[in-house]
MOPAC internal coordinates of N, CA, C and O (Angstrom, degrees):
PM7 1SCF
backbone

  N    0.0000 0     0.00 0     0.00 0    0    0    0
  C    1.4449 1     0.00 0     0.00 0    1    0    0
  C    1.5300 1   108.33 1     0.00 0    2    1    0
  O    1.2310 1   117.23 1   -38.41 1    3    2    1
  N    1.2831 1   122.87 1   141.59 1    3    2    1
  C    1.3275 1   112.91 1  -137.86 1    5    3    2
  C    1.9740 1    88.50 1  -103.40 1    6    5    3
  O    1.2310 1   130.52 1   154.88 1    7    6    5
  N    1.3804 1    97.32 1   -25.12 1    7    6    5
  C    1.6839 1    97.71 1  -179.14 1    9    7    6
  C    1.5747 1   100.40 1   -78.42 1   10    9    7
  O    1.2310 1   110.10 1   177.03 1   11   10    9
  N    1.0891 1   136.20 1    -2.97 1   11   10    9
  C    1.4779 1   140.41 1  -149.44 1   13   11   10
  C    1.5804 1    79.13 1  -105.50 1   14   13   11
  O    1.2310 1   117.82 1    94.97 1   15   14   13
  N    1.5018 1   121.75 1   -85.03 1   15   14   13
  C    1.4603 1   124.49 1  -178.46 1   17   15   14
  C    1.2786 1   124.30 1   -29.73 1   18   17   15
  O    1.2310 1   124.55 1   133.58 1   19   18   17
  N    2.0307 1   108.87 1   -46.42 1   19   18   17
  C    1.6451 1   105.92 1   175.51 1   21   19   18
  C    1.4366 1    98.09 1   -59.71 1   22   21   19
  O    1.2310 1   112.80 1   126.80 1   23   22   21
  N    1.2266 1   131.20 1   -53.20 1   23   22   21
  C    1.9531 1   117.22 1  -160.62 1   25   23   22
  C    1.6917 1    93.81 1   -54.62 1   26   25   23
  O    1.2310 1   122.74 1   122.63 1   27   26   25
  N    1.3742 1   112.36 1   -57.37 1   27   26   25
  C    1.8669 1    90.68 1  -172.78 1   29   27   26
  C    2.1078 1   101.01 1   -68.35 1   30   29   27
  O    1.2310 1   118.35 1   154.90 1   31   30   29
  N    0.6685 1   120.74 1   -25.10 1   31   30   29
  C    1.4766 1    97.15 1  -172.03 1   33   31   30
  C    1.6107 1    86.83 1   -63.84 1   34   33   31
  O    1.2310 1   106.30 1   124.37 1   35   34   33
  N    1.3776 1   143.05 1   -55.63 1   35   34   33
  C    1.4596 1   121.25 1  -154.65 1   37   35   34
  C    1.6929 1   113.80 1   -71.99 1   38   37   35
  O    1.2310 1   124.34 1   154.00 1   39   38   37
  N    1.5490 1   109.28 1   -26.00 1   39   38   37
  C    1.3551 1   113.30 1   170.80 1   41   39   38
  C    1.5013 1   113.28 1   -64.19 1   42   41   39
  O    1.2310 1   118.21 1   155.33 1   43   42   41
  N    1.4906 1   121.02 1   -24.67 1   43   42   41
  C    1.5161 1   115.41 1  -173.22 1   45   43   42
  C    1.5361 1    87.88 1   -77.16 1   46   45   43
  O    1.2310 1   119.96 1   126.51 1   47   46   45
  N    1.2380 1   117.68 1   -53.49 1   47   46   45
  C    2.2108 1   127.12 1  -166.16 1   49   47   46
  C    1.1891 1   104.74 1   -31.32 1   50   49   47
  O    1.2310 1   121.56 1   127.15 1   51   50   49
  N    1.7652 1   114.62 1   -52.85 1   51   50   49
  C    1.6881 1   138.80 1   177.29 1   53   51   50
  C    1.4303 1   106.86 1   -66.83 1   54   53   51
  O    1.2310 1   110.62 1   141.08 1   55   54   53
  N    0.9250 1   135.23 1   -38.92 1   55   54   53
  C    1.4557 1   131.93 1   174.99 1   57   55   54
  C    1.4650 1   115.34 1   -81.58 1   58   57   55
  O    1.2310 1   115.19 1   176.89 1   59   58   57
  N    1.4632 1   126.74 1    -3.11 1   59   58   57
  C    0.9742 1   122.75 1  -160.76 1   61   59   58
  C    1.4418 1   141.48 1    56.96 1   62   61   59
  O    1.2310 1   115.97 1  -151.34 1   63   62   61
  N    1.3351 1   125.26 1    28.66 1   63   62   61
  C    1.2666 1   156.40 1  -155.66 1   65   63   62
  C    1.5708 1   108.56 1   -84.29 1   66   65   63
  O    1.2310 1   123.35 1   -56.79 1   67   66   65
  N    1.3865 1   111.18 1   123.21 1   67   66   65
  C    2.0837 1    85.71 1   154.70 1   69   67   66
  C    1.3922 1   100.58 1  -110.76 1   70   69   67
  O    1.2310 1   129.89 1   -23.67 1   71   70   69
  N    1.3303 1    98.53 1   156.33 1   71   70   69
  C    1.9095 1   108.63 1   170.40 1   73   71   70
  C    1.4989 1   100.41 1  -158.94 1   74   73   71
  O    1.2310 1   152.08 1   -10.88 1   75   74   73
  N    0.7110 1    55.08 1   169.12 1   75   74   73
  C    2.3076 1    80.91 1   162.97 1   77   75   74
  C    1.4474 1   123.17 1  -123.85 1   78   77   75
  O    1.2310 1   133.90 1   -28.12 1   79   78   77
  N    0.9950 1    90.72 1   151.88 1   79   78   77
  C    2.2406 1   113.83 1   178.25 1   81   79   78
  C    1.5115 1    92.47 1   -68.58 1   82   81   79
  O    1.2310 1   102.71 1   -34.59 1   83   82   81
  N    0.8887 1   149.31 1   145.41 1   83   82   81
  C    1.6470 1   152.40 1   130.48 1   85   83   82
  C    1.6880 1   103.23 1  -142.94 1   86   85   83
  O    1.2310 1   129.14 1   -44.15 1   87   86   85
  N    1.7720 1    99.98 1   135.85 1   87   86   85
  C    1.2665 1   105.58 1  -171.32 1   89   87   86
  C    1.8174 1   110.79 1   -74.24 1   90   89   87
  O    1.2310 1   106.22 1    16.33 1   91   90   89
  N    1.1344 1   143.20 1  -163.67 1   91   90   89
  C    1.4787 1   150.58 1   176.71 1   93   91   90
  C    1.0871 1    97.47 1  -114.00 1   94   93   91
  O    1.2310 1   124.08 1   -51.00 1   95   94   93
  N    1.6692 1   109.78 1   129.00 1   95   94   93
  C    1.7680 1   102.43 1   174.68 1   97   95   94
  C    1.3790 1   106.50 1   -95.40 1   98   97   95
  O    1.2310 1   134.72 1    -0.85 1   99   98   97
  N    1.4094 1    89.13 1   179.15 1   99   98   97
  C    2.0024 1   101.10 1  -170.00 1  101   99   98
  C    1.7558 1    97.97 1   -43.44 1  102  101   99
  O    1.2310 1   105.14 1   132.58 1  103  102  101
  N    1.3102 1   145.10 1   -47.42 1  103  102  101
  C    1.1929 1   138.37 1  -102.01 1  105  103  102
  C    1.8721 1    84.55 1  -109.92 1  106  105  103
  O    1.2310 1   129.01 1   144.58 1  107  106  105
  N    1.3779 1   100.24 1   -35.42 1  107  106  105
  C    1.9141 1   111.94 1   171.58 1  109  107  106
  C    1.7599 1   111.19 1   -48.14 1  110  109  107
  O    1.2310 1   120.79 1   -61.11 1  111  110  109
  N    1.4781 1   116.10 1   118.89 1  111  110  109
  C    1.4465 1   102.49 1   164.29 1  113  111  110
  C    1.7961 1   116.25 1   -51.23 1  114  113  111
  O    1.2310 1   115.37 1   152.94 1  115  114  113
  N    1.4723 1   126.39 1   -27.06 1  115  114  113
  C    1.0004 1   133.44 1   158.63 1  117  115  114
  C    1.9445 1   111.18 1    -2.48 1  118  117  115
  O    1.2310 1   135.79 1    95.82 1  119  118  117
  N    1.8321 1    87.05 1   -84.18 1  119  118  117
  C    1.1426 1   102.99 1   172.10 1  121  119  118
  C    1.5655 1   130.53 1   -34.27 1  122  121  119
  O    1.2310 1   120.52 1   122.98 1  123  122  121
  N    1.5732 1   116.62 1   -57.02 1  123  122  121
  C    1.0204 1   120.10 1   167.77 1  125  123  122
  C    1.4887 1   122.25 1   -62.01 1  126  125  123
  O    1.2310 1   111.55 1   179.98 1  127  126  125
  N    1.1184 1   133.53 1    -0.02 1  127  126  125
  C    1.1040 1   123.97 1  -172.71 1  129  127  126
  C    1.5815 1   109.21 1  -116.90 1  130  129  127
  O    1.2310 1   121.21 1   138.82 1  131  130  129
  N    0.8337 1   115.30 1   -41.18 1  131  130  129
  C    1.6155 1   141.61 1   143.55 1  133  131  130
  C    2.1091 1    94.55 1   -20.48 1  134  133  131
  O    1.2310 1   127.43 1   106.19 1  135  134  133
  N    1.2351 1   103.31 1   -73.81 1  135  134  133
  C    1.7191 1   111.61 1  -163.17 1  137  135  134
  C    1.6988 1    88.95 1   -58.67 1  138  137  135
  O    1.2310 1   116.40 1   137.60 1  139  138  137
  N    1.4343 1   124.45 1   -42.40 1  139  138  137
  C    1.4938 1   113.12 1  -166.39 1  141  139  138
  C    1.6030 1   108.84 1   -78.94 1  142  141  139
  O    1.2310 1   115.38 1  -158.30 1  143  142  141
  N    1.2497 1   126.37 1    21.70 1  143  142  141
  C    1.5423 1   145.71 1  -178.99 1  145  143  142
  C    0.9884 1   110.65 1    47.82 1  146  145  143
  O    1.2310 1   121.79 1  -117.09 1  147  146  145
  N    1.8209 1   114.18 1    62.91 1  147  146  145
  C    1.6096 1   127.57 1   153.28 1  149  147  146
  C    1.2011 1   120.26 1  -111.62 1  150  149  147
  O    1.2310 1   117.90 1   -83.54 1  151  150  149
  N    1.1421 1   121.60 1    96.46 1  151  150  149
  C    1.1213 1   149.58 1  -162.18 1  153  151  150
  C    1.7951 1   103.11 1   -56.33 1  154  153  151
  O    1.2310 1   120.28 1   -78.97 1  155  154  153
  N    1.7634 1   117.07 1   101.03 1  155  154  153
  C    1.3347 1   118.32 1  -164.68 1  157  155  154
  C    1.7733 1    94.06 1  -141.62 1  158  157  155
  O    1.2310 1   129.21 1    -8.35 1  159  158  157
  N    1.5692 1    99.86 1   171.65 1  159  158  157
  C    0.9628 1   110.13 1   151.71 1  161  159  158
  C    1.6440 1   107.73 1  -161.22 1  162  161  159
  O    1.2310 1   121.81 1     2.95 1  163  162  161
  N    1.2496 1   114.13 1  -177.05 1  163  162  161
  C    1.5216 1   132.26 1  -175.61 1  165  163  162
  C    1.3393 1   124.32 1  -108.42 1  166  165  163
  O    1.2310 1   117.05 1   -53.81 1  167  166  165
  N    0.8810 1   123.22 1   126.19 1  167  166  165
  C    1.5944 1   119.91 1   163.00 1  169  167  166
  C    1.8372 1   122.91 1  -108.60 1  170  169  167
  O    1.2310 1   121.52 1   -78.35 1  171  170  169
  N    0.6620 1   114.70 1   101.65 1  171  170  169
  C    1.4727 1   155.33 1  -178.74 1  173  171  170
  C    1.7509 1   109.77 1   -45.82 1  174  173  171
  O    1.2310 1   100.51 1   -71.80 1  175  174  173
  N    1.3574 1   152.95 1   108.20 1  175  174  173
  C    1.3155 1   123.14 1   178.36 1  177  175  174
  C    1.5463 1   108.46 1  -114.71 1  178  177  175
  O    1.2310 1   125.85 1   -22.42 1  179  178  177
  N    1.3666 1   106.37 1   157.58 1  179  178  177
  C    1.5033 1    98.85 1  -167.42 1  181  179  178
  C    1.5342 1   100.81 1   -95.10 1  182  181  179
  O    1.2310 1   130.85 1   -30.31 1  183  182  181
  N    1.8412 1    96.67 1   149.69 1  183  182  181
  C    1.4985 1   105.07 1  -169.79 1  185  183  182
  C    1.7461 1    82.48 1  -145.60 1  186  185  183
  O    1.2310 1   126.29 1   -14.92 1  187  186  185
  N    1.6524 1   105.51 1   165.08 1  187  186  185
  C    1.2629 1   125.30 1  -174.82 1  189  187  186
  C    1.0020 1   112.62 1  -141.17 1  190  189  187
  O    1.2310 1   123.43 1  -135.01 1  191  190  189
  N    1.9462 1   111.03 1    44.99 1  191  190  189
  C    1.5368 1   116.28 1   174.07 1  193  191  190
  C    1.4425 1   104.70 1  -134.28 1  194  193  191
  O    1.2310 1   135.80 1    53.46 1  195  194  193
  N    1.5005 1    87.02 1  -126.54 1  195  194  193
  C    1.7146 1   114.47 1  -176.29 1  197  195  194
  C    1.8296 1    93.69 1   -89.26 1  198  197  195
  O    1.2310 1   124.81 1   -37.37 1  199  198  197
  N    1.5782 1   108.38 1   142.63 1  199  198  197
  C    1.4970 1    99.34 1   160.14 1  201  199  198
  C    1.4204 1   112.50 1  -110.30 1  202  201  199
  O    1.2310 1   119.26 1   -23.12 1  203  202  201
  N    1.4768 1   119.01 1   156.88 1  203  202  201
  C    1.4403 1   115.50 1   178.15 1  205  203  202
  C    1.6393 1   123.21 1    48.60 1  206  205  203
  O    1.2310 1   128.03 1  -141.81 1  207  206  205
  N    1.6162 1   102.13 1    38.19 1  207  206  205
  C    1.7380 1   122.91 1   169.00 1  209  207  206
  C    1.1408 1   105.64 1  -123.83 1  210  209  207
  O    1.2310 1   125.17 1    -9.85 1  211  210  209
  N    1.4140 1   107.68 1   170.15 1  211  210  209
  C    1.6439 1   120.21 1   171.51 1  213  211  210
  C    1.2490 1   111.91 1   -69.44 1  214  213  211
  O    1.2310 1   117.74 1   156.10 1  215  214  213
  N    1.7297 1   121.91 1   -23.90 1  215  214  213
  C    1.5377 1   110.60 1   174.48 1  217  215  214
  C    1.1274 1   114.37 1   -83.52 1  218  217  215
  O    1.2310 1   108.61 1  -177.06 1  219  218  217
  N    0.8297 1   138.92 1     2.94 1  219  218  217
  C    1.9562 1   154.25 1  -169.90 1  221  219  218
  C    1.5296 1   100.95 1   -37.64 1  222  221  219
  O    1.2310 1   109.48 1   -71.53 1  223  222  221
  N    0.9843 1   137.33 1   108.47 1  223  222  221
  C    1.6849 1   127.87 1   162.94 1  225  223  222
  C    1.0978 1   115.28 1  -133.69 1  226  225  223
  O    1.2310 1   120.26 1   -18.05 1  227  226  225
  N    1.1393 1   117.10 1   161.95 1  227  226  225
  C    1.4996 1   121.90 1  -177.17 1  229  227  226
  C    1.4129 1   102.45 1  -160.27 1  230  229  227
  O    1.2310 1   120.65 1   -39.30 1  231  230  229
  N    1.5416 1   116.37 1   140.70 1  231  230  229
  C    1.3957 1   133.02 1  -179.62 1  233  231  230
  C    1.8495 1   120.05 1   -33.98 1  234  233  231
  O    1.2310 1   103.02 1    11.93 1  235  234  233
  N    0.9646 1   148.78 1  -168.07 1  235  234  233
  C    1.4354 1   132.63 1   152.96 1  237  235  234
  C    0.9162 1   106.83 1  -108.20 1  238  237  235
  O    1.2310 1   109.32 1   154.07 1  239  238  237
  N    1.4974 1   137.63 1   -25.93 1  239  238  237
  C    1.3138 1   158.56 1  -171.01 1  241  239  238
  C    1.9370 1    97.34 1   -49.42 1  242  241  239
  O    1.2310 1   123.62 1   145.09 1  243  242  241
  N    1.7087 1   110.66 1   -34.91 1  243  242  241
  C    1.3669 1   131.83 1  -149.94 1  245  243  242
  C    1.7471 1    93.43 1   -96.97 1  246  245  243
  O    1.2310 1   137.70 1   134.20 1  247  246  245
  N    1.0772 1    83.30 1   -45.80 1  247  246  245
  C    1.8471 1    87.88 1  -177.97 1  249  247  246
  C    1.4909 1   104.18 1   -57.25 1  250  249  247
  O    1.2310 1   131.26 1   109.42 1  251  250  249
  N    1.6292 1    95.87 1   -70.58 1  251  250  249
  C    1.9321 1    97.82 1  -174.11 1  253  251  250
  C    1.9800 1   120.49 1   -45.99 1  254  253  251
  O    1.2310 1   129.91 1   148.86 1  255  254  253
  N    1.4332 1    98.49 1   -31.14 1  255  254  253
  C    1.5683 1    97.80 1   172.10 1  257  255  254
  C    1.6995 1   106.35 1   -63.33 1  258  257  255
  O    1.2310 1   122.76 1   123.46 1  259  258  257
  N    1.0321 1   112.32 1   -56.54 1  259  258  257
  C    1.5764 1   109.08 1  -176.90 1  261  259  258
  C    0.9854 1   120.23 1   -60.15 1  262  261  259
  O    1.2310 1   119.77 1   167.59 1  263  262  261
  N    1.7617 1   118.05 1   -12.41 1  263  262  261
  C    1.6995 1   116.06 1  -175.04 1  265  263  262
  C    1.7959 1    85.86 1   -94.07 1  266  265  263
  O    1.2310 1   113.66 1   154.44 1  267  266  265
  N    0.7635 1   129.59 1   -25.56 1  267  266  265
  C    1.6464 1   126.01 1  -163.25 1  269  267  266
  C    1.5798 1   104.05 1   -80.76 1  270  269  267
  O    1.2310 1   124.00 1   140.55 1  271  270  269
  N    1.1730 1   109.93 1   -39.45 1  271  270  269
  C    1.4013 1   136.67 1   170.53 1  273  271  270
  C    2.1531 1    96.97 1   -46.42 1  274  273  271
  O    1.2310 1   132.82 1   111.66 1  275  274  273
  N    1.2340 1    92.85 1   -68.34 1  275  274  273
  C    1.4886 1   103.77 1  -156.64 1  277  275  274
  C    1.6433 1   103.21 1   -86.14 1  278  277  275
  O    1.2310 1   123.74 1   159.77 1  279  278  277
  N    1.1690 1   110.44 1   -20.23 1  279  278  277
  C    2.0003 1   101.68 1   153.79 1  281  279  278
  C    1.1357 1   112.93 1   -79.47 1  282  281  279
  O    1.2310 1   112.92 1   163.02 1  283  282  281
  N    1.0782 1   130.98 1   -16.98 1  283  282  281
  C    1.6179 1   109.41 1  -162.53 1  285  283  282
  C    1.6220 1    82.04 1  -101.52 1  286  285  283
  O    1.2310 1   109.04 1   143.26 1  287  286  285
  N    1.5817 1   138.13 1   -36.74 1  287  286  285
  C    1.3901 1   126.22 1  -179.04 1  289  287  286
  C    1.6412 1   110.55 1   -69.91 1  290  289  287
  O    1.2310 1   117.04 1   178.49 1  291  290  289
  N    1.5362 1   123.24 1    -1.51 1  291  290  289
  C    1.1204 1   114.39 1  -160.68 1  293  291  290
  C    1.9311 1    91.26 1  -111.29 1  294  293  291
  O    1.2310 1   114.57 1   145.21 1  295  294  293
  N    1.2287 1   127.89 1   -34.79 1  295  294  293
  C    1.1700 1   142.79 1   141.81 1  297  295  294
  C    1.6100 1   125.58 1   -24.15 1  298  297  295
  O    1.2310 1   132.07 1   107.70 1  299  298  297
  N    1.3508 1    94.30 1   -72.30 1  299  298  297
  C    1.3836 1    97.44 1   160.25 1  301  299  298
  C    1.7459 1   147.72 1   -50.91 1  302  301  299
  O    1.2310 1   132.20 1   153.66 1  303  302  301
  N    1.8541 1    94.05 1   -26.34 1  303  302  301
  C    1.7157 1   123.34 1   176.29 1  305  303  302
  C    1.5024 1    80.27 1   -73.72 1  306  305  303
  O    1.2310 1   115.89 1    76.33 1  307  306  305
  N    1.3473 1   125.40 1  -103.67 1  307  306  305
  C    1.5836 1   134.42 1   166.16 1  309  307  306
  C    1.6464 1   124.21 1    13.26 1  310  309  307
  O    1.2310 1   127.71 1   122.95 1  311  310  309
  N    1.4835 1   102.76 1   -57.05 1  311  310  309
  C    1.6331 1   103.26 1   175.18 1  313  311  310
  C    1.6714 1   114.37 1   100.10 1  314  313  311
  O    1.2310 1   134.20 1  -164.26 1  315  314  313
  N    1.8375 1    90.14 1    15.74 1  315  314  313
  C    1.5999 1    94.21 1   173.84 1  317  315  314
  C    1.5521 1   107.00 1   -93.89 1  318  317  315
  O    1.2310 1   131.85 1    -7.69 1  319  318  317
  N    1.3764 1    94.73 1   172.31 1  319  318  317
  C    1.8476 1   113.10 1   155.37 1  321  319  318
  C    0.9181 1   108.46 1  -121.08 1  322  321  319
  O    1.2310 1   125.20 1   -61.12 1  323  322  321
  N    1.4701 1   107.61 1   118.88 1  323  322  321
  C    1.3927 1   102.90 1   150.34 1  325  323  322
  C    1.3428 1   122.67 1  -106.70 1  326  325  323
  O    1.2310 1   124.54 1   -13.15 1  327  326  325
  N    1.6374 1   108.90 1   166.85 1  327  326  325
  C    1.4838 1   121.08 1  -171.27 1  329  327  326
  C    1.5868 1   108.50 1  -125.18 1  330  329  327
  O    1.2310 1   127.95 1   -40.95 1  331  330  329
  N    1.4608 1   102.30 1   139.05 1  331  330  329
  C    1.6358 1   113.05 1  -171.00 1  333  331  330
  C    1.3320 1   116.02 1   -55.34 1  334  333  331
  O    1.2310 1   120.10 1   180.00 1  335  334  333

């Protein structure tokens, strides 16, 4: 949902975040849920391995950005503030 992505793209801008736009392919329930007009989006974390293996890792540094990312966008749906 394209208004769904602008609120996290401006929450990443405010957080100081970099990311990228990449759409959800068919294979994401994303997608499907999206087509039944529920207005979603994804957040994505960056890794520098294998995806969807048992060696899969990713920094924590990567996790906590995406959780900070996804409280303050989940806060924001809600109509809270939160404070650091």
């Amino acid at each position: 949902d394209s208004s769904e992505v602008a609120a996290k793209v401006r929450i990443a801008k405010a957080q100081g975040l970099s990311f990228i736009k990449i759409p959800s392919l068919p294979g994401h329930d994303a997608a499907s849920i999206g087509k039944a007009g529920i207005p979603i989006t994804m957040t994505f974390v960056r890794h520098d391995g294998l995806s969807h293996g048992s060696k899969e890792t990713m920094p924590v540094k990567h996790y906590q950005k995406a959780e900070a990312l996804s409280h303050a966008y989940l806060a924001e749906k809600l109509g809270l503030v939160l404070s650091n």
